[in-house]
C-alpha positions in Angstrom: 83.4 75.9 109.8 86.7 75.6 108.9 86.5 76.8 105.6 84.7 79.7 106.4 87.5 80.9 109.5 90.3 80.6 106.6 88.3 82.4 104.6 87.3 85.4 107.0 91.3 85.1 107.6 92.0 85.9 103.8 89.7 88.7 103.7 91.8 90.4 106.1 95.0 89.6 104.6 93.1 91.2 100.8 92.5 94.3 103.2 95.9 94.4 104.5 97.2 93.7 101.3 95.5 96.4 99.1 94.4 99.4 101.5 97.5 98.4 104.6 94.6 98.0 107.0 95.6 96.3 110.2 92.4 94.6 110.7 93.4 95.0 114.8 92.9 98.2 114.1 89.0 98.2 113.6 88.6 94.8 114.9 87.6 91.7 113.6 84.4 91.9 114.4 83.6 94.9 112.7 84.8 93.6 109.2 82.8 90.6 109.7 80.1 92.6 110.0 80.8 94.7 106.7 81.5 91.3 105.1 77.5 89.9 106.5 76.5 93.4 104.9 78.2 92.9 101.8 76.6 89.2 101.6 72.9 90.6 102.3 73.4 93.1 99.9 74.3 90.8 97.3 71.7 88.2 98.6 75.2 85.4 98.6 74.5 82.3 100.8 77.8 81.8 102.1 81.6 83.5 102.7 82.3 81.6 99.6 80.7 83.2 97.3 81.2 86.8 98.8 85.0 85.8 98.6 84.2 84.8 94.8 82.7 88.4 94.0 85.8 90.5 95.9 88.5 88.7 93.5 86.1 88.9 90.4 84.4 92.4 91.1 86.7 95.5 92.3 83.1 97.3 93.4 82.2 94.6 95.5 85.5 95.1 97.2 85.2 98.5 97.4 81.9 98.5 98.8 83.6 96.6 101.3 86.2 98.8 101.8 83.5 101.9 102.5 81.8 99.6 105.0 84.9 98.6 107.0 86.6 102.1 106.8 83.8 104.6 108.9 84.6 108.3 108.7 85.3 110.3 111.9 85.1 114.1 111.2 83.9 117.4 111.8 84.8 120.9 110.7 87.8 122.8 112.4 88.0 118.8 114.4 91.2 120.0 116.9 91.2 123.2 116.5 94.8 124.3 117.5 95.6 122.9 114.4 93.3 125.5 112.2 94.5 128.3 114.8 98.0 127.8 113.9 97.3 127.0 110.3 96.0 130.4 110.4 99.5 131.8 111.8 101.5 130.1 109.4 99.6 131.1 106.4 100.3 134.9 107.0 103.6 134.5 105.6 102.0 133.5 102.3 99.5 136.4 101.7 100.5 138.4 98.6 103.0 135.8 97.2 102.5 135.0 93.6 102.0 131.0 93.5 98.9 130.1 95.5 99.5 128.0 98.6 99.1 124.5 97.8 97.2 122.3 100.7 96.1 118.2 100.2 93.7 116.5 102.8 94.2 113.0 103.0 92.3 111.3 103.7 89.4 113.7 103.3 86.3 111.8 103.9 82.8 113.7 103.8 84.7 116.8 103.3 84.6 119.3 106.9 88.5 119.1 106.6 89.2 120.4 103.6 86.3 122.7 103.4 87.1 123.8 107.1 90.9 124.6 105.6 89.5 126.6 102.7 87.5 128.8 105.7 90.4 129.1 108.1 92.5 130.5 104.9 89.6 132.8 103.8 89.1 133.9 107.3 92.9 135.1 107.6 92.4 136.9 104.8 93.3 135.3 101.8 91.7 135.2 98.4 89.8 132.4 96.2 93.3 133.2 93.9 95.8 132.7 97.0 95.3 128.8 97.6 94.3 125.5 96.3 92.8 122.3 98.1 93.3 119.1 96.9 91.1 116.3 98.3 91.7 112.4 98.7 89.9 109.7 99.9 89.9 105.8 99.2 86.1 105.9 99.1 84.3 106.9 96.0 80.4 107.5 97.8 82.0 109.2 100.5 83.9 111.5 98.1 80.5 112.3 96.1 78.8 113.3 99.5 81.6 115.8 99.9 81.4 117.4 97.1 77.6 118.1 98.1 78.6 120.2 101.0 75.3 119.4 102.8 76.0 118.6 106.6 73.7 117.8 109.6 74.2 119.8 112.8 76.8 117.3 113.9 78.9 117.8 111.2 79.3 121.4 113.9 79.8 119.5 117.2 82.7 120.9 117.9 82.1 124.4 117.3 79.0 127.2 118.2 77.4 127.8 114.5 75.7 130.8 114.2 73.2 132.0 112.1 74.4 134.9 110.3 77.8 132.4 109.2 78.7 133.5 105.9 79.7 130.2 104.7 76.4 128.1 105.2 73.2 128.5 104.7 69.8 126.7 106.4 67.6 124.7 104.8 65.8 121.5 103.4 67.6 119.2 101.1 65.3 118.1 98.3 62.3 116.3 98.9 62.3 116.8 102.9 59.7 117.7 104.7 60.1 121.0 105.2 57.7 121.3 108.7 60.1 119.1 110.5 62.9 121.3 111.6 65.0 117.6 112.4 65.5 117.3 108.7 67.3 121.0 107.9 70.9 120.8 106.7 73.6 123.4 106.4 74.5 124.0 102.7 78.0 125.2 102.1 78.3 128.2 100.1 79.1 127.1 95.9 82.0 129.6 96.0 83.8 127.7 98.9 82.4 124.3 97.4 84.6 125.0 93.8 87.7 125.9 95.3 88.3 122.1 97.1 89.1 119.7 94.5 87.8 116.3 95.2 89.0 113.0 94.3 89.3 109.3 94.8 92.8 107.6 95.9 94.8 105.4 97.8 97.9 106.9 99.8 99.7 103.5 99.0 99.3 104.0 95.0 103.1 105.3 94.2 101.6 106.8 91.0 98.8 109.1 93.6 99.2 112.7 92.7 102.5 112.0 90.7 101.9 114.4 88.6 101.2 117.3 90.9 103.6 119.9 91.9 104.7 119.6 96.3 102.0 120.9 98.4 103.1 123.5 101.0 100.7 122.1 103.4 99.5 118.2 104.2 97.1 117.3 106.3 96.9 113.3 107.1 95.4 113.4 110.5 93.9 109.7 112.0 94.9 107.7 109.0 97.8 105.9 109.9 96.6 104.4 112.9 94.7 101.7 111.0 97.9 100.9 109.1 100.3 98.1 109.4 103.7 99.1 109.7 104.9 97.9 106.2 101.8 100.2 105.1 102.7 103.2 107.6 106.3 103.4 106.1 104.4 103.6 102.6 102.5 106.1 103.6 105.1 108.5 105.2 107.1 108.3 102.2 104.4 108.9 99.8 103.8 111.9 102.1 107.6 112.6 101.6 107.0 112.5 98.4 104.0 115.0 97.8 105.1 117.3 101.0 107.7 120.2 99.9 110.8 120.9 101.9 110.0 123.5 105.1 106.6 122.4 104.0 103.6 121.6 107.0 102.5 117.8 108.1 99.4 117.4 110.3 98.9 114.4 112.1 96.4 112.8 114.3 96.9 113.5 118.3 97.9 109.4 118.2 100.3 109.7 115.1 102.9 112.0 117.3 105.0 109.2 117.5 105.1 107.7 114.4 106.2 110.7 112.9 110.0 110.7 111.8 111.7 113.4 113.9 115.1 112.9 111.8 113.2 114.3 108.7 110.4 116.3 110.3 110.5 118.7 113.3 107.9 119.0 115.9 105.9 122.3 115.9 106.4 124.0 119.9 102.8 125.0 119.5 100.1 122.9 121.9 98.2 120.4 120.8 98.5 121.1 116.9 99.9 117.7 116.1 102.1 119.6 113.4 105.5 119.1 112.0 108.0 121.3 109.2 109.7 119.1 107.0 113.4 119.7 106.8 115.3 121.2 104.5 117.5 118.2 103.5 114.5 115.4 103.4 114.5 113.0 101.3 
C-alpha cells in the first residue's frame, strides 16, 4: 500500500533525523524488521499505528532504536589498538591527574572494560585513570554494567583459567549441570571503575560538562552515519577530545578521519590518530 511505503519512508527519515542513521547503512530490510517487532510487541495492526506510538511515546522509539542498532563487540576487538594503547599510556604513570578515557559508543561493555584491563595490566592503578561509557541504548547499557559475558564475548582472545579479572560460573537461576549456561563474571573492582551511561554523540549538550578526555575511543560508529551526522559527530569528538589527545577509529573510519586536525599514528593496524595542537 501506498500509505504504508510513505510511511516505512518516514520512519527512516525519524531515524536519520534523531540518531544520523543512514538507513543504507543497515538496510532497509533490517529496520522493517525492527519495525514488525516493534508492532508484535505492541500487538498494533498496522504501520499506522506503530507510527502513532513513535511520535507519542519516546520508549517506543527507543525500543526501536535498540532493535535496529545490533552491537558488534568483544574484549581487546583489534588488538593493535590495546597494544599501543598500552605504549602510549606509559607516559602517564605517576602523573597527578588520572588519565581520562571515553568509549563511545560502548555497547555491552568489552571495550571499556577491556581499556580498564589493558591500563591495569601496564601497570597503572584504580587512582591513575577514569572510563567514561556511552551508548544510545539504555538495556544495552544496563547489561554492561552486569559484566556477565558468554564465551563469545572472548572470541578473539585465549581465556584462561587462572585470569584474574573473571571468574566462572552460573548466573542466577541456571542450571548449574549444564556447563553451556556458565558465564564469566567480571571482577566488582574493575566493574566500578567504568562509568556507564546513556547518550547520543549528536546531543551538543553530551558530556558538556566534563573536563577533555586524553583518550577517545569511537571505533565502528560512524559508518552508519549520514554525512551531515558524521560531521556532527567528529566535532562533538573535537569537542570532548584534548589537544595531543588519542582518537580510535574503526579499520573503515580511516578515511573519514580529518587528517588537517588529526595525525595518523605510524603504528599497524591501530586505526589511531593524535589530535593536533592547534585543533579547533
Amino acid at each position: 500500500m501506498q500509505q504504508d511505503e510513505t510511511i516505512r519512508r518516514e520512519i527512516e527519515n525519524m531515524l536519520r533525523q534523531k540518531i544520523g542513521l543512514n538507513p543504507d547503512s543497515v538496510g532497509s530490510r533490517s529496520i522493517l524488521r525492527a519495525v514488525k517487532r516493534g508492532m508484535r510487541t505492541g500487538k498494533m495492526q498496522g504501520l499506522s499505528d506503530y507510527w502513532s506510538s513513535l511520535n507519542d511515546s519516546s520508549s517506543s522509539f527507543s525500543s526501536l532504536v535498540d532493535a535496529v542498532v545490533v552491537p558488534e563487540t568483544s574484549f581487546f576487538r583489534n588488538r593493535a589498538s590495546f597494544v599501543f594503547l598500552r605504549q602510549w599510556v606509559s607516559q602517564y604513570k605517576g602523573r597527578e591527574t588520572p588519565l581520562r578515557v571515553l568509549s563511545l559508543p560502548c555497547s555491552t561493555g568489552e571495550e571499556p572494560y577491556s581499556i580498564a584491563i589493558a591500563l591495569l595490566e601496564e601497570g597503572l592503578s584504580f587512582d591513575d585513570f577514569h572510563v567514561d561509557a556511552v551508548d544510545i541504548s539504555t538495556p544495552i547499557i544496563e547489561k554492561a554494567k552486569q559484566g556477565i559475558y558468554s564465551p563469545y564475548a572472548f572470541r578473539r582472545q585465549a581465556y584462561r583459567d587462572d585470569d584474574k579479572y573473571f571468574s566462572l560460573g552460573w548466573p542466577e537461576g541456571a542450571a548449574r549441570s549444564n556447563r553451556a549456561t556458565q558465564r564469566y563474571f567480571l571482577d566488582a573492582s574493575v566493574r566500578e571503575k567504568v562509568c556507564f551511561q546513556q547518550g547520543n554523540i549528536l546531543d551538543p549538550w553530551l558530556l558538556s560538562a566534563q573536563p577533555p578526555y586524553d583518550i577517545v575511543f569511537c571505533r565502528n560508529l560512524l559508518t552508519y552515519f549520514d554525512a551531515g551526522a558524521r560531521d556532527r559527530a567528529f566535532q562533538k569528538i573535537d569537542q570532548l577530545l584534548r589537544p595531543n589527545g588519542l582518537l580510535f577509529v574503526g579499520h573503515a573510519e580511516n578515511n573519514m578521519v580529518d587528517t588537517h586536525h588529526y595525525q595518523p599514528v605510524p603504528y599497524p593496524q591501530t586505526f589511531a590518530y593524535i589530535k593536533h595542537q592547534q585543533a579547533a
